[in-house]
C-alpha positions, 0 to 999 in steps of 0.5 A: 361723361366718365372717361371710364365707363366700366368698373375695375372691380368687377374684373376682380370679382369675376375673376374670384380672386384678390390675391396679389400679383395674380395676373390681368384683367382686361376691358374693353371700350367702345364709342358710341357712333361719331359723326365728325363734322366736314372741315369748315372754316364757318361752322360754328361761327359765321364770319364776324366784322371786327370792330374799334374795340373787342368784341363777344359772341355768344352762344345765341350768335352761333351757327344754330344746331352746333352745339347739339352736333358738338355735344355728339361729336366733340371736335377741335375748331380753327380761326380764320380772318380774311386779309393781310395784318388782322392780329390778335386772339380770339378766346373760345369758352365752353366743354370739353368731352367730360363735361369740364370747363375749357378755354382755347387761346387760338392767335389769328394769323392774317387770311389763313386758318389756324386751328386750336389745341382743344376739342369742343363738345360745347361752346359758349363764347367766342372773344373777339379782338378789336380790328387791325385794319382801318376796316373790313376785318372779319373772323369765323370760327369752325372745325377741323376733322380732329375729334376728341376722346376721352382717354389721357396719354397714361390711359393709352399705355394700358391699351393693348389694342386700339381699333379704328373704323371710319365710313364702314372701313378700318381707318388709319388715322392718328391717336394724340393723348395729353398727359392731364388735358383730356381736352387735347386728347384727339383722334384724327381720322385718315377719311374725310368727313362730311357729317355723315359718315360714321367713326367708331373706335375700340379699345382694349384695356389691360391692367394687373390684378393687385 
């Protein structure tokens, strides 16, 4: 997937000029119809005892269609254990919205849930560290609401606009672009989703003609 799905030249043709310092030319972007996921705690991974040693799950141990529903909807993902002391981290492997190779370090924090820095659209495998407890620890991996998008932070100082609507309605969510990572580049929706309401965005770009 191109972060840029237009052609800047083509601005400058149509314009009939190439004269420099002529002025702007502008763009637009629209996504394709996003459907982000409800949080959850379990939805790519189902909770998975630890045991003595590390551990990997791969993409035959996940909750089965996610892919395909991250592949549509690439969304940051959180772990969770479930008691007192488990430690560790777990390290997720897979794609980011471009189709780049991307790993997330996410360190687990007893019974709460912690949530990662990269937005998925594919995952491949999960490591899991060994237990803390003498037994009964258990991780799961799922998904918060934050959804990835393809624009870097110095994309988005190009944007004189940037709309969002969520469920038929504007939304007023919150835009976060990395400066190199598109991975942590994210959009988080004020809606709540639950897989079937719909986000769509737009943005309009400037830039100078040169």
């Amino acid at each position: 997937m191109s972060r840029f799905p237009f052609d800047w030249h083509i601005a400058n043709r149509l314009a009939g000029t190439n004269r420099a310092n002529s002025g702007y030319r502008g763009h637009i972007y629209y996504s394709p119809k996003l459907t982000p996921l409800a949080t959850s705690a379990t939805a790519v991974l189902a909770a998975a005892t630890l045991g003595a040693a590390a551990t990997n799950k791969v993409a035959a141990d996940l909750v089965a269609t996610i892919n395909a529903k991250l592949a549509a909807c690439p969304q940051l993902l959180e772990v969770k254990g479930n008691a007192v002391g488990i430690a560790g981290d777990v390290v997720i492997t897979g794609l980011d919205i471009c189709g780049n190779a991307i790993t997330d370090t996410i360190a687990l924090n007893a019974s709460a849930a912690v949530p990662g820095v990269k937005a998925f659209s594919k995952v491949t495998n999960i490591h899991l560290p060994a237990k803390t407890n003498s037994s009964g620890d258990t991780v799961s991996v799922g998904v918060v609401k934050s959804v990835g998008v393809p624009f870097l932070s110095g994309d988005i100082s190009a944007m004189v606009a940037g709309v969002y609507f969520f469920n038929g309605s504007t939304d007023a969510g919150s835009l976060s672009a990395h400066a190199s990572d598109v991975s942590q580049s994210t959009y988080t929706p004020a809606g709540t989703p639950d897989g079937s309401k719909v986000l769509l965005y737009r943005f309009e770009l400037v830039s100078w003609l040169a």
